[in-house]
C-alpha positions as CSV (number, residue, x, y, z in Angstrom):
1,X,139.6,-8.2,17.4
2,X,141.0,-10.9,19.7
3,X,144.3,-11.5,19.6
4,X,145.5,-15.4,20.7
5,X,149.5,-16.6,20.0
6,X,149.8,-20.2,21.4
7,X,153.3,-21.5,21.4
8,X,154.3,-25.2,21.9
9,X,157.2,-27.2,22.2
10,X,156.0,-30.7,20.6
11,X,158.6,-33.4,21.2
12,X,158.5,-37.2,19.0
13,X,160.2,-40.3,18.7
14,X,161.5,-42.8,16.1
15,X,159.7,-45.8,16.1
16,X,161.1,-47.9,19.2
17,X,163.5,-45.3,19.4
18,X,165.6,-45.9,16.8
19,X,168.7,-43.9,16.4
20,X,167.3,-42.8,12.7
21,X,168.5,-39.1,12.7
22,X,171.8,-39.1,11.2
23,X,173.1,-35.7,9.4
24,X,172.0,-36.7,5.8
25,X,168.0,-37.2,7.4
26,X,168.5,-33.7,8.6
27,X,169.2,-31.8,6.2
28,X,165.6,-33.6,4.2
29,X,163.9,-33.7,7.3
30,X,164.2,-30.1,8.8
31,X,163.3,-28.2,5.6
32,X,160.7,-30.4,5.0
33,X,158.7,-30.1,8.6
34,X,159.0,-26.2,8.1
35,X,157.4,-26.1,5.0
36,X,154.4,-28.6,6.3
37,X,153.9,-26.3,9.1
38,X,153.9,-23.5,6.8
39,X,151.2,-25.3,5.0
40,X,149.1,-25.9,7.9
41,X,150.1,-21.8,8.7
42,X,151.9,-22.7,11.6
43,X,155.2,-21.0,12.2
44,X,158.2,-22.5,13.2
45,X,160.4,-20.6,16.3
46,X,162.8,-23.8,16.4
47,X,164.0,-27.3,15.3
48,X,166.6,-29.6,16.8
49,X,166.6,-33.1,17.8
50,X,168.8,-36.2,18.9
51,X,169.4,-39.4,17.2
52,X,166.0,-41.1,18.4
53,X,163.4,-38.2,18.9
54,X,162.4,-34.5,17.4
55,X,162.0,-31.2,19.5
56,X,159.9,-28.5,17.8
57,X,159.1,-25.5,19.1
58,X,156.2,-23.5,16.4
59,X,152.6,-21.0,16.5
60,X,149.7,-23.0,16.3
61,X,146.2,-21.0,15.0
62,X,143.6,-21.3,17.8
63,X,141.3,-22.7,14.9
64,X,143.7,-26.0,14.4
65,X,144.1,-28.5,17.2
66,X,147.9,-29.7,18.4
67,X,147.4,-33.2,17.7
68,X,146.1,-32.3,14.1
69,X,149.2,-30.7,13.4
70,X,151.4,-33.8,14.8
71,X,149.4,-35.9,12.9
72,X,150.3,-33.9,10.0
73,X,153.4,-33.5,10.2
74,X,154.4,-37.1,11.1
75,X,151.9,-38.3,8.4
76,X,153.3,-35.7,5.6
77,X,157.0,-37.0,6.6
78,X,156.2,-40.2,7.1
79,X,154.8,-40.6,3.1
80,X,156.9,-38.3,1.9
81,X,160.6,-39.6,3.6
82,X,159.5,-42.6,4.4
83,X,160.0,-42.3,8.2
84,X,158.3,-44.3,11.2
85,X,157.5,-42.6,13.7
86,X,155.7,-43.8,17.3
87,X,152.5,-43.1,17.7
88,X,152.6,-40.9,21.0
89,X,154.0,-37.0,21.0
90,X,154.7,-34.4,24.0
91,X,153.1,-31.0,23.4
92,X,153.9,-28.0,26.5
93,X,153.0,-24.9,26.1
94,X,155.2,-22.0,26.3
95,X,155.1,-18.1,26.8
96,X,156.4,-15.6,25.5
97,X,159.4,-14.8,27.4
98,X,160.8,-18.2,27.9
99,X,160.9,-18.8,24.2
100,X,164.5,-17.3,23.9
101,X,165.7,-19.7,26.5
């Protein structure tokens, strides 16, 4: 049996950059992106961000595509927090051992 672990540090945006990520978005935000990437079995290594964008670093399935999961995950938080997000995303992969750094 194969075995494939693809990591990715996906990086997104407020709409127009908006400095929307105050402390009290965090603390809704964060818990809520883990468990949508649980959902979609994806797991999350790490989650931070600055006032105007999102860095998350998480194990994709081979089966599911990166921009599926974006899409879910903006979509999910967008409906569910009410967030707007811009349309574009960064996705870079990353191995093993520079995932402490």
């Amino acid at each position: 049996m194969p075995f494939v672990k693809l990591n990715y540090h996906l990086v997104w945006a407020f709409k127009n950059r908006e400095p929307c990520l105050t402390p009290e978005l965090e603390n809704r935000l964060f818990p809520f992106l883990v468990a949508q990437a649980h959902k979609l079995c994806c797991q999350v290594l790490a989650l931070n961000g600055c006032e105007d964008h999102l860095h998350l670093v998480l194990t994709i399935p081979p089966a599911i595509s990166v921009s599926s999961v974006v899409k879910s995950l903006k979509g999910a938080s967008a409906r569910g927090l009410g967030i707007h997000w811009q349309a574009c995303f960064g996705a870079f992969t990353i191995g093993e051992k520079a995932l402490p750094v």
